[in-house]
N, C-alpha and C positions, 0 to 999 in steps of 0.2 A: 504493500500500500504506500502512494506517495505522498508526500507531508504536506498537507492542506493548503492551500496560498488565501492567507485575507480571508479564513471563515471562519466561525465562531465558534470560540474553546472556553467548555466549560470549566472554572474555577470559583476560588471565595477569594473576599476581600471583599473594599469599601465600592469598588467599582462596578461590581459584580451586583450589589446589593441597590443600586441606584436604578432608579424608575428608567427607561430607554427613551422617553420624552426631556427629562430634565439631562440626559446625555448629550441627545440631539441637540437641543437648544443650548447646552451650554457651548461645543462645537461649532457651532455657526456664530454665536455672537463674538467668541475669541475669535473666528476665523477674520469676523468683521473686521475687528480691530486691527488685528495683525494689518489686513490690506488695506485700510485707510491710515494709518499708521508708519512714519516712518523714522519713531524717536527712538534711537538706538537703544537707549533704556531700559523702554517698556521691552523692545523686542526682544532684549538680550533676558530679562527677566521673564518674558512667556516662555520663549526656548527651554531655558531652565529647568521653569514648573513644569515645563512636558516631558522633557526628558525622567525629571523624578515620577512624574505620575505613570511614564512607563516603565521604570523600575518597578515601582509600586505592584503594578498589575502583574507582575510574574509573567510576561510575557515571552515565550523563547525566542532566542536573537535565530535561530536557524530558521524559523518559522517566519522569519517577516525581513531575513537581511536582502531577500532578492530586491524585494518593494523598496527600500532604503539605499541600495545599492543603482536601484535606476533611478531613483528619484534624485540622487546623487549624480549622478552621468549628467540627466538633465539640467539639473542648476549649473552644471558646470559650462555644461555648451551655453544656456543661455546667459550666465556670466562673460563668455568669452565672444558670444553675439552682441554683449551689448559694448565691452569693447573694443572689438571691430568698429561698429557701428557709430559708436559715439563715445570716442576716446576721451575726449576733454570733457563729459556731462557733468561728473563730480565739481571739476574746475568752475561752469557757468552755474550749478547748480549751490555752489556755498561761496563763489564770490571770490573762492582763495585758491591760490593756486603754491603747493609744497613741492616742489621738485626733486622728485626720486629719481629716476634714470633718464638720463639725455633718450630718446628714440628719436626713428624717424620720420620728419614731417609731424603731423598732428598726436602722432602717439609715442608722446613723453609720460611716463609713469608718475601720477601721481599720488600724492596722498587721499587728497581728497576723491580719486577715481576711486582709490583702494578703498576706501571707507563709504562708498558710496554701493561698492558691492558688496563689500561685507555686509552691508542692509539686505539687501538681497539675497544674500545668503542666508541670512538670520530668519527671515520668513517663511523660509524652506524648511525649516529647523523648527520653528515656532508651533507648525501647524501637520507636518507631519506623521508625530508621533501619534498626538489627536486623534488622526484619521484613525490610524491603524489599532488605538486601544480603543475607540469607537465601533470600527468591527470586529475588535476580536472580543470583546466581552459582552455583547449586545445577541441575543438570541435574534436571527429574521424575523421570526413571528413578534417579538417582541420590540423588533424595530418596526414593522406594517404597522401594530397598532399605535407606537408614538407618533408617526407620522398621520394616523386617524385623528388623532387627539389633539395635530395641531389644527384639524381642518383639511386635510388632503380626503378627497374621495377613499373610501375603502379599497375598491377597483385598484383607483394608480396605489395604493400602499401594498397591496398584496400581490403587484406586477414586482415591485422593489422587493419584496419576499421571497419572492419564488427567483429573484434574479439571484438574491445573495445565496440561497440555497444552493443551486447551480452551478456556481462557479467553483465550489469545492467539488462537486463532482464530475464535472468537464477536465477540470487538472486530472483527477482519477482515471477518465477514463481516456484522457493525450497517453498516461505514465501507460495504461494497458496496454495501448495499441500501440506505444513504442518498443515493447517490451515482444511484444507479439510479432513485430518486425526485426528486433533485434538476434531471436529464436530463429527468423528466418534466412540469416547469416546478412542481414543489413546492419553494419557497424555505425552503430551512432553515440557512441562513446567519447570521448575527448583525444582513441585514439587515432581518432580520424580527423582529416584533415578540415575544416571552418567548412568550407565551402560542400565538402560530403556531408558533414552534419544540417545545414542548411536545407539540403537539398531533400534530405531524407525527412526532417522533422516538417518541409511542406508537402510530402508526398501522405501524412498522417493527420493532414488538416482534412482530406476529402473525406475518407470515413467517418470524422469525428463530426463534420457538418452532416453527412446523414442520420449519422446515432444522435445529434441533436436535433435533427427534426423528428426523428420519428416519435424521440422524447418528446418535445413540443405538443406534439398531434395527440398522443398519450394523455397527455397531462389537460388540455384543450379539451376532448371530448370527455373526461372524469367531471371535468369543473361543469362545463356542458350540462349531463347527465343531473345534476345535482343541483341543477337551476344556479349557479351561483353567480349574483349581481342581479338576483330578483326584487328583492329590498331594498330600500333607499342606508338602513343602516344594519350592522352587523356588530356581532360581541368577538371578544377574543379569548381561545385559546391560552396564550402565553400575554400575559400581561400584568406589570410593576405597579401595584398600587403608590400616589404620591405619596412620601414622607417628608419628614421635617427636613433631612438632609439634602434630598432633592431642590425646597424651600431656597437652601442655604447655598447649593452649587449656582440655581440660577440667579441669587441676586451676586453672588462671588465673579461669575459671567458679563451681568448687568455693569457691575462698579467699574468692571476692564474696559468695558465700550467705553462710560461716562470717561472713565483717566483716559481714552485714547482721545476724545474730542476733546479732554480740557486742554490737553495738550497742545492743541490746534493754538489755542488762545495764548500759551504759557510760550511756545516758540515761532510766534508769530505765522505758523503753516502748519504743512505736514509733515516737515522735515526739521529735524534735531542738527544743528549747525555747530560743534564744537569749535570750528574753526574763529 
């Protein structure tokens, strides 16, 4: 069996024990902040709280380092797009210019470039631990109904159900039919060469799109069957009664927005200028 990517693992703790609506909400209003926000600050202080609150959760690093590991490749390309692109922005964007390394033409190293990505980097950092203890301690079912309870249609919250459901067992069944192919002396191991691996792991996309429609069609005519979306409302299943600590995460959520807007007013914008 292959190690699950992004689906939901049962455990205890404080995270574990929190309603999936006061998760959700607290996740999106830190998300807020973080991307309206660019006081080094506050950012270097969410990054922090997330990184300990994924400590907290016991989450295993093997379990979630590929997600971390791209999400990493990506800030990095688009760190290095945005210095391509606009070398000097730190420089017009704080007014100062610190000279690090002579280059050529427009792209002299700056300090302020440098600290203008490390923002950018911090945001990366800030928000996606978040995600990832968002779905790893959130039952599906238990996230459809938070999303009921904010007001999303039943329908679209139990589309979002059945998607997270699925996605650990699609991983499942890529790892079988790689394995099934590997049996048939198709080497797709590390000891073959990028471009054989490539080739081989898209020749495993075509049967894993039929086994996922017929799943589709499967799962379609049950829900079918069973009238479901006959009612304008529905109960759940798997669902976090509110408690006081929930109370407590979302005004903890709320206070972050409030600090990310006062902030506006404290450094004249949305940008922290040490320079």
């Amino acid at each position: 069996m292959t190690n699950r990517l992004l689906g939901y693992q049962s455990g205890q703790g404080f995270l574990y024990e929190l309603s999936g609506t006061s998760k959700l909400l607290f996740f999106i209003l830190v998300s807020v902040a973080v991307m309206t926000s660019y006081d080094t600050r506050l950012l270097v202080l969410l990054s922090l709280a997330s990184l300990l609150l994924f400590h907290k959760a016991g989450i295993k690093w093997k379990d979630v380092s590929f997600v971390f590991i791209f999400v990493a490749l990506f800030a990095l390309l688009n760190i290095l797009t945005i210095y391509l692109f606009a070398p000097q922005y730190g420089v017009d964007l704080y007014q100062s210019k610190t000279l690090l390394l002579d280059g050529p033409g427009a792209y002299d190293l700056t300090l302020e470039e440098l600290f203008y990505l490390f923002n950018v980097l911090v945001k990366y950092l800030s928000t996606l631990p978040l995600a990832v203890i968002f779905l790893q301690t959130t039952h599906p079912s238990q996230f459809a109904s938070s999303l009921n309870q904010l007001g999303l249609p039943y329908r679209f919250a139990y589309a979002v159900s059945l998607t997270l459901r699925y996605i650990p067992d699609l991983q499942e069944d890529f790892g079988t039919i790689r394995k099934a192919q590997e049996a048939r002396g198709l080497e797709l191991s590390k000891k073959a060469s990028l471009m054989t691996r490539i080739k081989g792991n898209i020749q495993i996309i075509t049967p894993l799109i039929f086994s996922s429609l017929e799943r589709i069609d499967t799962i379609s005519t049950a829900m079918a069957l069973r009238r479901f979306g006959r009612y304008q409302k529905r109960s759940w299943y798997q669902s976090t009664a509110w408690s006081g600590r929930d109370t407590v995460v979302v005004f903890i959520s709320l206070a972050l927005v409030i600090i990310a807007i006062g902030l506006f007013y404290v450094n004249g914008g949305r940008f922290y200028n040490p320079f």
